[in-house]
BAKOL-636616 format. One record per residue (C-alpha): x negated, z negated, y; residue number from 1. Coordinates in pm, 1 decimal. Layout:
# residues N
- xx,zz,yy,i
- X,Z,Y,NUM
...
//
This chain:
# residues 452
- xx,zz,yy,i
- -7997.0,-9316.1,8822.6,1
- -7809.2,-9575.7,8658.9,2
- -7931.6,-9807.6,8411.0,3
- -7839.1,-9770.2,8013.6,4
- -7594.2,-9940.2,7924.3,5
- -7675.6,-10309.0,7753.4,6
- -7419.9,-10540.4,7618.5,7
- -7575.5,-10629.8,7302.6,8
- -7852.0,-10865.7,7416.8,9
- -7994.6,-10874.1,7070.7,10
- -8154.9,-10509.6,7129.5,11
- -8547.0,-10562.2,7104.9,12
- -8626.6,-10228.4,7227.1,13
- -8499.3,-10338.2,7591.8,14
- -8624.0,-10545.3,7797.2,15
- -8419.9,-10887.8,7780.0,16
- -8441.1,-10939.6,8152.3,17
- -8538.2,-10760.8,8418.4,18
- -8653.8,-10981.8,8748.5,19
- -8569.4,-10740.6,9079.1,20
- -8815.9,-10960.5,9298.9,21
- -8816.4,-10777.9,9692.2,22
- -9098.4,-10877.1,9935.3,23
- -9157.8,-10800.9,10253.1,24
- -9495.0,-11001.2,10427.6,25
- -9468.9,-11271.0,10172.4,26
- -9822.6,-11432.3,10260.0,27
- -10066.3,-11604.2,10016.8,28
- -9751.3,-11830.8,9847.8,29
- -9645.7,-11511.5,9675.5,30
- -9941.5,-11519.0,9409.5,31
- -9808.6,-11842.7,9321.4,32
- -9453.3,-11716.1,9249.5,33
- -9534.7,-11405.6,9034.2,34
- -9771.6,-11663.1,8790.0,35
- -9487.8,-11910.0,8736.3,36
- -9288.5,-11640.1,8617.8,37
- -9566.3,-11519.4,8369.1,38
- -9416.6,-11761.3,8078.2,39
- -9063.0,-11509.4,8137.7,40
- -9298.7,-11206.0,8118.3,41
- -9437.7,-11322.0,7772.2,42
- -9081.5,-11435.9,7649.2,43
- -8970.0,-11038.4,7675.1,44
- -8857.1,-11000.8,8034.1,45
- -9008.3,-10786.4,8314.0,46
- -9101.0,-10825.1,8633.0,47
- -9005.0,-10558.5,8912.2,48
- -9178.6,-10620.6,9276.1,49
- -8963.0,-10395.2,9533.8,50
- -9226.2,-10426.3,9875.3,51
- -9001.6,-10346.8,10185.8,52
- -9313.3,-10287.9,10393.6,53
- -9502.4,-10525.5,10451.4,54
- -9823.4,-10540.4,10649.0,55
- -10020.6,-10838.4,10513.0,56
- -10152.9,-10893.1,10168.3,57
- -9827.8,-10874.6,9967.4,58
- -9844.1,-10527.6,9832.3,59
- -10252.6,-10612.1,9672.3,60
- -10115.6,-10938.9,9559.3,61
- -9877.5,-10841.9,9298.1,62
- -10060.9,-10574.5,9185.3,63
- -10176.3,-10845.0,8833.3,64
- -9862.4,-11016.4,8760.1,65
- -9562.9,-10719.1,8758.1,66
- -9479.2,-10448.0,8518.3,67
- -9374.5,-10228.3,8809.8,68
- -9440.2,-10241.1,9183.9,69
- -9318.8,-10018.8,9389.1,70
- -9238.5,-9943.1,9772.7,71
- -8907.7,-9906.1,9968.7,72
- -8682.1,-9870.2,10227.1,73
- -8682.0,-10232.4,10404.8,74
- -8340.1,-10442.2,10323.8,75
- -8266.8,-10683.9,10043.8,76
- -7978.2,-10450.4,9915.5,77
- -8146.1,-10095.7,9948.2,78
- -8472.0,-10297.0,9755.1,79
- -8275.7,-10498.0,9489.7,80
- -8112.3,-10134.9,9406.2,81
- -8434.1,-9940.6,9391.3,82
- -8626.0,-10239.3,9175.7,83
- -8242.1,-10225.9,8922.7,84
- -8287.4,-9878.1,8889.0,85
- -8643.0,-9787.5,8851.6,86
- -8731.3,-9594.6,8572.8,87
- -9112.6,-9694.8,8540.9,88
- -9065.2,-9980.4,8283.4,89
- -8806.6,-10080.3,7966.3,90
- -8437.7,-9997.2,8052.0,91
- -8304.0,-10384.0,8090.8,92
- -7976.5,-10581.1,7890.7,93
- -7964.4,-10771.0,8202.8,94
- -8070.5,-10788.8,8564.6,95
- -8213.8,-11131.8,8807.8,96
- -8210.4,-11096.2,9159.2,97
- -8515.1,-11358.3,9292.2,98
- -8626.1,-11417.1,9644.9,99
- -8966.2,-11439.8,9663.7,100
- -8950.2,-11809.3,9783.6,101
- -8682.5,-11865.8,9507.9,102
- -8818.2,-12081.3,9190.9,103
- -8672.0,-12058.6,8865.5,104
- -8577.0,-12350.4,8635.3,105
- -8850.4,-12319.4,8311.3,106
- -8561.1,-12272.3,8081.4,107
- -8406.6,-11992.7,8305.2,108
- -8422.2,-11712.0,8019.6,109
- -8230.2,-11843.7,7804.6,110
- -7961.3,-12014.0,8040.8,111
- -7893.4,-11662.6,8172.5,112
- -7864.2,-11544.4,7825.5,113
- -7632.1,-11809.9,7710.0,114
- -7411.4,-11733.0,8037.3,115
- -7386.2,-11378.1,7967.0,116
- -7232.2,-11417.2,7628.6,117
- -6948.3,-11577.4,7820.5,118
- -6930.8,-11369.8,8152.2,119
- -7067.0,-11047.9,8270.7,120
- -7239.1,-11258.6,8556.2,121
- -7362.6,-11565.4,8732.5,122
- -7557.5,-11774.4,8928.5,123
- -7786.4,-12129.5,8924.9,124
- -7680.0,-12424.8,9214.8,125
- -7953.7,-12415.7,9443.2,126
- -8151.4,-12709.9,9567.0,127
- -8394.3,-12644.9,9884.6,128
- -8729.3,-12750.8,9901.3,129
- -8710.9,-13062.2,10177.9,130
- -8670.0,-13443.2,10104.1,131
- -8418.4,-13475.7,10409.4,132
- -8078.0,-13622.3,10343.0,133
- -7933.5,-13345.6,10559.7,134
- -8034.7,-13053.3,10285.1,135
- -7895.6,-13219.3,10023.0,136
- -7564.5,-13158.7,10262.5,137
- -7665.7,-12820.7,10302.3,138
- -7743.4,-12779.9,9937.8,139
- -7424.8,-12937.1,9786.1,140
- -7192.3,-12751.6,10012.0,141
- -7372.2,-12407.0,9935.9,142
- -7269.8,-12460.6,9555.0,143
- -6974.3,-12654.8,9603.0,144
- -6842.7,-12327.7,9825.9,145
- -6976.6,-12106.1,9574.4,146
- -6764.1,-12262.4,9317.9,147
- -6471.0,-12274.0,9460.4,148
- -6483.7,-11899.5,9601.8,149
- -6656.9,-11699.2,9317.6,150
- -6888.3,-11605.3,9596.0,151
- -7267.0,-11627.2,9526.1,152
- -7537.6,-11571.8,9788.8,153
- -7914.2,-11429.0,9726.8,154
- -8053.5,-11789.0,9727.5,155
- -7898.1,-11878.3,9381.1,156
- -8039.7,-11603.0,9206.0,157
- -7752.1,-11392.1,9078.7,158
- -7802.7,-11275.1,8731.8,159
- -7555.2,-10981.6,8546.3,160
- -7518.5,-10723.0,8284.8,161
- -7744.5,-10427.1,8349.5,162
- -7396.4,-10211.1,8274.5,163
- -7141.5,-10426.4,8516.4,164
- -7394.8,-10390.2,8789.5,165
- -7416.4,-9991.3,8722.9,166
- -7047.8,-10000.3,8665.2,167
- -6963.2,-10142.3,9003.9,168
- -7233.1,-9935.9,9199.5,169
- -7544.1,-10210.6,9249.6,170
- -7557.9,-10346.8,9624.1,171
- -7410.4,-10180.9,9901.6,172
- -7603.7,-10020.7,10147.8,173
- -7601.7,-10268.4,10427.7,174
- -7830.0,-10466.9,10623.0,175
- -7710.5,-10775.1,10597.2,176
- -7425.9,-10987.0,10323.4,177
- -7491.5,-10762.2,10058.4,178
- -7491.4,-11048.0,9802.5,179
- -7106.4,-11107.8,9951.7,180
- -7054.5,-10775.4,9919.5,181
- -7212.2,-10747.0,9532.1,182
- -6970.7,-11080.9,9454.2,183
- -6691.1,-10927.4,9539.8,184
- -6753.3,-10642.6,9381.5,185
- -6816.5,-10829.6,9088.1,186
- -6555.1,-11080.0,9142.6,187
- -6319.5,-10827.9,9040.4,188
- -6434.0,-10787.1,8734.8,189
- -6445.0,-11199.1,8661.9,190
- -6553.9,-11472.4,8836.7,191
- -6912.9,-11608.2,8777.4,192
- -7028.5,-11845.1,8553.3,193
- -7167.7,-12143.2,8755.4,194
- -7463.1,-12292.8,8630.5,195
- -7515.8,-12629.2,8714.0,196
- -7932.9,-12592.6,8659.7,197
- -8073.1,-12592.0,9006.2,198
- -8311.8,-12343.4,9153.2,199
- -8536.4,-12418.6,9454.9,200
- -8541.7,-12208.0,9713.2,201
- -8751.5,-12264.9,10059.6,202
- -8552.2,-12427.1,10304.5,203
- -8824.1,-12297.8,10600.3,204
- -8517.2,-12088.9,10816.9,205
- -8323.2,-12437.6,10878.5,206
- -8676.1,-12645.3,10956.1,207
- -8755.3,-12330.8,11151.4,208
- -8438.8,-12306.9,11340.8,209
- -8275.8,-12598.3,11344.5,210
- -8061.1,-12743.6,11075.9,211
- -7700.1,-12764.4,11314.1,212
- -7794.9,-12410.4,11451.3,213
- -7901.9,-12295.2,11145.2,214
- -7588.5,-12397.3,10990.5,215
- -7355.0,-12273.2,11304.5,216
- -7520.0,-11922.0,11280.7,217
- -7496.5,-11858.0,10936.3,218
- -7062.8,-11982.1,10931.6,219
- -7047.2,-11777.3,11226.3,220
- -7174.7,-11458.2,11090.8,221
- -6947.0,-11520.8,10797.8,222
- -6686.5,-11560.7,10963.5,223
- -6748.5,-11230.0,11191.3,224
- -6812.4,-11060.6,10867.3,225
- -6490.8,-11121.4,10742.4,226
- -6301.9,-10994.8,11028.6,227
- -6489.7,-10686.5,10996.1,228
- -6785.6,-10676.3,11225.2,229
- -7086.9,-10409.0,11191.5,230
- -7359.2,-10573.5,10903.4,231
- -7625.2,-10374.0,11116.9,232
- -7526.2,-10572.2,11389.0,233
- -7492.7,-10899.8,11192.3,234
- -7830.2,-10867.3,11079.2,235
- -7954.6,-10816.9,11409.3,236
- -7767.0,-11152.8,11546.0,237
- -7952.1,-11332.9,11213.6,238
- -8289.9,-11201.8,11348.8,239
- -8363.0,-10913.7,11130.1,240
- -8564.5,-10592.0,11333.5,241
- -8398.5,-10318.0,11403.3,242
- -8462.2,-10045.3,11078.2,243
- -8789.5,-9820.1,11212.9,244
- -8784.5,-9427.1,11229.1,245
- -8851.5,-9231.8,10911.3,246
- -9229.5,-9098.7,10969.5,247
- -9397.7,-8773.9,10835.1,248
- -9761.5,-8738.0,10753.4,249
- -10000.4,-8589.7,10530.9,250
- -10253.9,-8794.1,10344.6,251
- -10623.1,-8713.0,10306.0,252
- -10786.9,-8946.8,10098.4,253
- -11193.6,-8957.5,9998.5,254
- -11300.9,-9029.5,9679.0,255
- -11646.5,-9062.8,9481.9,256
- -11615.6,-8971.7,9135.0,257
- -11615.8,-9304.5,8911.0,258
- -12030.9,-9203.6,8799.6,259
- -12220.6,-9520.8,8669.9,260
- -12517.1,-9542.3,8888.2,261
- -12334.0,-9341.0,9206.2,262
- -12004.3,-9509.3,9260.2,263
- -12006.7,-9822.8,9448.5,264
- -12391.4,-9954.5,9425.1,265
- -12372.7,-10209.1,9644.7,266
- -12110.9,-10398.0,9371.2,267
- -12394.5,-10331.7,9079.6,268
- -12562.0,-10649.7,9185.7,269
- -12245.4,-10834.3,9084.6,270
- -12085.3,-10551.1,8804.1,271
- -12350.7,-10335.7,8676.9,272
- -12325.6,-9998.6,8711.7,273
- -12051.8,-9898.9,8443.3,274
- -11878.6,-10173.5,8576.1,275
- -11910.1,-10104.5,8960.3,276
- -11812.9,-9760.4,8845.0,277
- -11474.3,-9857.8,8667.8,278
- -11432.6,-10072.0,8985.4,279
- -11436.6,-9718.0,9174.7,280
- -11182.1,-9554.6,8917.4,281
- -10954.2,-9853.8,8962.9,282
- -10969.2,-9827.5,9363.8,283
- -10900.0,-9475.5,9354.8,284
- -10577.2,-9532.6,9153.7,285
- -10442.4,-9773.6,9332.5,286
- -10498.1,-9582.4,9659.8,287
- -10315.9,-9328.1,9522.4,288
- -10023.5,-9527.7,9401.3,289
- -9988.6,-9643.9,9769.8,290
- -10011.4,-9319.1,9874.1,291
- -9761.8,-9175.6,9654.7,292
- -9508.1,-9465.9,9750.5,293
- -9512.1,-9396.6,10095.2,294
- -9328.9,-9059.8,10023.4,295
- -9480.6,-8952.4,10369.6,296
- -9557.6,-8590.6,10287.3,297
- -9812.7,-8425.8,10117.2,298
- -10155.3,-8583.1,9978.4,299
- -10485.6,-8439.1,9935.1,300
- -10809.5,-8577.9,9731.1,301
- -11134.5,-8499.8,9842.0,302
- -11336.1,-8492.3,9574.4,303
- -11711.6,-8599.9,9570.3,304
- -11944.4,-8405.6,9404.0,305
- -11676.5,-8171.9,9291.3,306
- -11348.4,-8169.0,9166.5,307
- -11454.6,-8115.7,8811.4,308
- -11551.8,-8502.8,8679.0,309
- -11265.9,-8585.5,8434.1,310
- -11109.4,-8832.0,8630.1,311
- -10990.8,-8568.7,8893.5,312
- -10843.3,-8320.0,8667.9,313
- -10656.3,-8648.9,8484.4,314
- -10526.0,-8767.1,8813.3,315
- -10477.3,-8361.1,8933.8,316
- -10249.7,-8350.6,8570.7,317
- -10044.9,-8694.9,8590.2,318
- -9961.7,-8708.2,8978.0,319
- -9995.3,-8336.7,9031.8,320
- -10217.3,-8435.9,9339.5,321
- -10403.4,-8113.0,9518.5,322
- -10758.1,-8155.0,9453.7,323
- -11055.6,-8023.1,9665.5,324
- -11422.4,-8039.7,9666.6,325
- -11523.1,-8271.9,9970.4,326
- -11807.6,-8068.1,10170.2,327
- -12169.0,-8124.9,10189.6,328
- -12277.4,-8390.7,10522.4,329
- -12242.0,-8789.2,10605.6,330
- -11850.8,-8892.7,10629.6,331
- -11808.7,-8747.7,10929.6,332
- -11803.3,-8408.7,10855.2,333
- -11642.2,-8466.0,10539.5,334
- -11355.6,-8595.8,10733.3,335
- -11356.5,-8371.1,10980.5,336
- -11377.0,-8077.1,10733.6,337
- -11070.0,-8205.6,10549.1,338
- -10854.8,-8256.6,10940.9,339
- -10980.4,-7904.7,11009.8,340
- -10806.9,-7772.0,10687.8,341
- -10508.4,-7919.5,10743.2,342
- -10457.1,-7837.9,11108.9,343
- -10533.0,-7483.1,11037.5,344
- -10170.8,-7451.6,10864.1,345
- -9908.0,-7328.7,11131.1,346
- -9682.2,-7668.3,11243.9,347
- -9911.7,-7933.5,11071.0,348
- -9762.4,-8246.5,11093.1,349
- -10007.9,-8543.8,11199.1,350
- -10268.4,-8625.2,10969.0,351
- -10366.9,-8972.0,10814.8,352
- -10746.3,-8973.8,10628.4,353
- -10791.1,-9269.0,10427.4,354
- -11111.4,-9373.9,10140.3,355
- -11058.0,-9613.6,9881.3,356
- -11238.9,-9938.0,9920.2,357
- -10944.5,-10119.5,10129.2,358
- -10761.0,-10249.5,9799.8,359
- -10521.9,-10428.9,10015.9,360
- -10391.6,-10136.6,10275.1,361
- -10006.7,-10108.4,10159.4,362
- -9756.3,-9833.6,10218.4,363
- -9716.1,-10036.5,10554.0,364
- -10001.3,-9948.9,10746.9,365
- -9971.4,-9630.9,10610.2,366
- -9626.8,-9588.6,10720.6,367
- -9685.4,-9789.6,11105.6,368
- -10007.5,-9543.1,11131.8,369
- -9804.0,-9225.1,11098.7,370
- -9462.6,-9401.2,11329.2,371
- -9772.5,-9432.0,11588.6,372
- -9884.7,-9106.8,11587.6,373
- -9527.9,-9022.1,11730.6,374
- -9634.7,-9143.2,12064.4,375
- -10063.4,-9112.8,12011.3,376
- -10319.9,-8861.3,11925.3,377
- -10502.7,-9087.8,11745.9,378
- -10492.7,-9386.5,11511.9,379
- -10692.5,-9629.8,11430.1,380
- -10715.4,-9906.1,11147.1,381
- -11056.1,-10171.3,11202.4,382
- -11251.1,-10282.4,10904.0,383
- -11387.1,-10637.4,10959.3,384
- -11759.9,-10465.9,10907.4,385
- -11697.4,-10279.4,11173.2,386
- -11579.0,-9922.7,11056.6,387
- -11195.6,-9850.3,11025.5,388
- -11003.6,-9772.0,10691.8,389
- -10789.4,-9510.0,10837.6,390
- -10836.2,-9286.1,11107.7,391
- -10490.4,-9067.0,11190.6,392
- -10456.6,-8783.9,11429.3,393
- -10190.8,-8615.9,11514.2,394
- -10416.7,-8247.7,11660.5,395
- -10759.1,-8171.1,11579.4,396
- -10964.9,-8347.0,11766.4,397
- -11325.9,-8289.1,11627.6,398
- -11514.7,-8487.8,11875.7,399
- -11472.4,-8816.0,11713.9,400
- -11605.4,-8706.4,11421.4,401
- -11926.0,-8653.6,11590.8,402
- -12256.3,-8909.5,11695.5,403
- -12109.2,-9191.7,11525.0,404
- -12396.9,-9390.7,11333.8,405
- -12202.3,-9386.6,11000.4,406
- -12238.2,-9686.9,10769.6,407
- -12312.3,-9901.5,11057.4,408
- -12097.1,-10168.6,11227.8,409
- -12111.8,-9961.5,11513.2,410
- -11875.8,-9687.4,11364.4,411
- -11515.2,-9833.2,11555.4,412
- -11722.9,-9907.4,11870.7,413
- -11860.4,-9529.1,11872.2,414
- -11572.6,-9391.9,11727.9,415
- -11316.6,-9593.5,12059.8,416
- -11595.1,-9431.9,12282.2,417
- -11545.8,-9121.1,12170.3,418
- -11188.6,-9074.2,12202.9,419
- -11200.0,-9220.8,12539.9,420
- -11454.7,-8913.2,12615.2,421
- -11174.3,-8676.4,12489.0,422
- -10935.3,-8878.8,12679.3,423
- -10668.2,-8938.3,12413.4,424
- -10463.2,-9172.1,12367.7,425
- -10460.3,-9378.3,12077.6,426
- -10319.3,-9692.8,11905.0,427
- -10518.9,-9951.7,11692.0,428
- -10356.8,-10176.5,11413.5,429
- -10471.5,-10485.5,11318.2,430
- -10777.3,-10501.3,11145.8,431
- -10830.1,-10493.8,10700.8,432
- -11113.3,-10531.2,10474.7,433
- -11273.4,-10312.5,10241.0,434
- -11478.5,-10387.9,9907.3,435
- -11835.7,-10319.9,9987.4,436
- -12048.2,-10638.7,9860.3,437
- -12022.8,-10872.4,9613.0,438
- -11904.2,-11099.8,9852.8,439
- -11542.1,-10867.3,9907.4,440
- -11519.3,-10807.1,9518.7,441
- -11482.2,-11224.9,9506.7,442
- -11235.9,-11230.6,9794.6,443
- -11056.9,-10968.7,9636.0,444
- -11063.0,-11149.2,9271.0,445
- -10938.9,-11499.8,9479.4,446
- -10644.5,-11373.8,9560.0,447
- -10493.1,-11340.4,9255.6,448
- -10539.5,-11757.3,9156.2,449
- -10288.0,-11939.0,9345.5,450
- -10456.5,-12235.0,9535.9,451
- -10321.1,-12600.5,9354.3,452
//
């Protein structure tokens, strides 16, 4: 759904900015990125993280500094789009497109302001992060081009009227030149303002590549673009993967009721119990956020005691998430009550069961976990104490449910054995973290301060 219309940039009850941000398996630098833009945040603009899958700590890492996060389709175009047209925060006078190795100039606001009273969109000159003499060749003939086209690319951070980018339909869906595409769509309308403030954007795909072949590749793909060759194909040549199946799976996910004095005791050393117990409320949000953004298929909380506690019938009323009453037994036959339900329905489609102590599992694993299951019975996500976070299935399979020493580090090495027993096959991820001790609730906290 488009975006309301915003041409009068005076209009407090709109955001002044919105900042479209996509990520995909960002790494640690991406903490760093979301707190310099804090100061843009307090100013009046928001920040919108679009996550395109990613499979490290990206998705947990934002989770502070953004006034929406949300997952998506992976390509820049298809994520910039979604993030533009989000409804979860304050329709926007104006839209920013940032990379998430892009860095913005501390005046940025109200540059992009200024330009906008002039023309209906722009961009900064970009300078790359590296002290060779050869970027600052790269660098000056990226905005020297740009000026003389009207053509901006993604690394200059192209700014524009919430309306114009409604008006001319947002980015095209294409996997590759979609900020050539946007230009000329925009280019149409008038050409951009030029500013002559200098963003820095990472210059880590010519020092990876080569700066000659680097350079070669990218004129060469332009060029091929221009005479009309396939942007699926393009992207391909550039190094992108090729776009992954759509997946279907039902979530299960376990949850303790957030009870002072029941809900993650092993953090009261380091919380107390009211605040070990808000932890708990807080982990079983987020998990289903993730959930909910995978857009998998349908998703189940087990409830512990009962479905009753006030926190179930809130999260039952917002999300309208089905609720049920996890069983009496250890783990095991909670989980393997909850896989019996749901393979008891006539063409059940594979299963994932998931708690919520792994605060950084993303829509990512949940989406590779249920793309495995195409091709395995079982999957399998390790927890570095030697359970797993997620356990997926694609039939009912209730032997590996059974003798496992629960709540041991011998869970994954039992659980393996057992599906060997069944003999079926099965696929293991690489290996999370959950928050058990004190110890994870400080790893979990030390992600969000960027290292100096």
């Amino acid at each position: 759904m488009p975006l309301q219309s915003a041409t009068n940039l005076s209009v407090e009850s709109n955001a002044r900015l919105r900042i479209v941000m996509p990520v995909l398996n960002e790494g640690s630098e991406l903490t760093a990125r979301l707190v310099a833009l804090q100061s843009m945040r307090a100013q009046g603009a928001d920040l919108v993280v679009v996550d395109g899958g990613s499979t490290d700590e990206s998705w947990a890492r934002v989770r502070p500094w953004v006034d929406l996060y949300i997952a998506n389709t992976p390509g820049r175009g298809l994520q910039m789009n979604a993030g533009a047209f989000a409804k979860g925060c304050r329709p926007a006078q104006a839209l920013l497109f940032l990379h998430a190795d892009t860095e913005l100039p501390a005046d940025a606001l109200q540059l992009i302001e200024a330009a906008l009273r002039q023309r209906p969109w722009g961009r900064f000159d970009v300078r790359l992060d590296a002290p060779q003499a050869s970027f600052r060749m790269i660098e000056t003939m990226m905005n020297l081009r740009s000026r003389l086209s009207g053509i901006a690319t993604g690394d200059q951070a192209i700014f524009v009227r919430a309306d114009t980018f409604a008006a001319v339909g947002g980015f095209p869906d294409q996997a590759l030149m979609e900020d050539i595409e946007l230009s000329k769509r925009l280019h149409k309308l008038s050409r951009p303002i030029c500013l002559q403030q200098r963003v820095t954007t990472s210059a880590r795909k010519w020092q990876k590549n080569g700066v000659w072949r680097t350079i070669f590749l990218m004129w060469g793909l332009r060029w091929s673009y221009f005479f009309g060759a396939n942007p699926t194909d393009l992207a391909l040549a550039y190094g992108y993967k090729e776009a992954l199946p759509l997946a279907n799976a039902a979530l299960a996910i376990l949850a303790k009721a957030p009870v002072a004095g029941l809900a993650k005791t092993r953090l009261i050393p380091a919380l107390g119990a009211t605040g070990a117990a808000r932890a708990q409320r807080r982990f079983s949000m987020q998990t289903i956020h993730t959930a909910m953004q995978t857009q998998l298929g349908a998703i189940t909380l087990w409830c512990a005691p009962d479905t009753q506690h006030r926190h179930f019938r809130a999260l039952k009323q917002s999300y309208g998430i089905m609720c049920q009453a996890q069983p009496n037994g250890d783990i095991g036959e909670r989980m393997r009550h909850a896989a019996a339900m749901h393979f008891e329905q006539t063409d059940a489609p594979p299963l994932l069961i998931i708690g919520t102590d792994c605060a950084v599992l993303a829509p990512g694993h949940l989406n590779e976990a249920a793309r495995s299951l195409a091709c395995a019975d079982v999957c399998l996500i390790p927890a570095e104490d030697g359970g797993y976070v997620l356990i997926g299935m694609r039939k009912m399979i209730p032997e590996i449910f059974q003798e496992i020493a629960w709540s041991t580090s011998a869970v994954l090495e039992q659980t393996l054995a057992r599906c060997a027993l069944a003999k079926v096959s099965l696929v293991q991820l690489p290996t999370l973290w959950d928050i058990d001790e004190p110890e994870d609730w400080q790893r979990w906290q030390a992600m969000y301060h960027p290292t100096p």
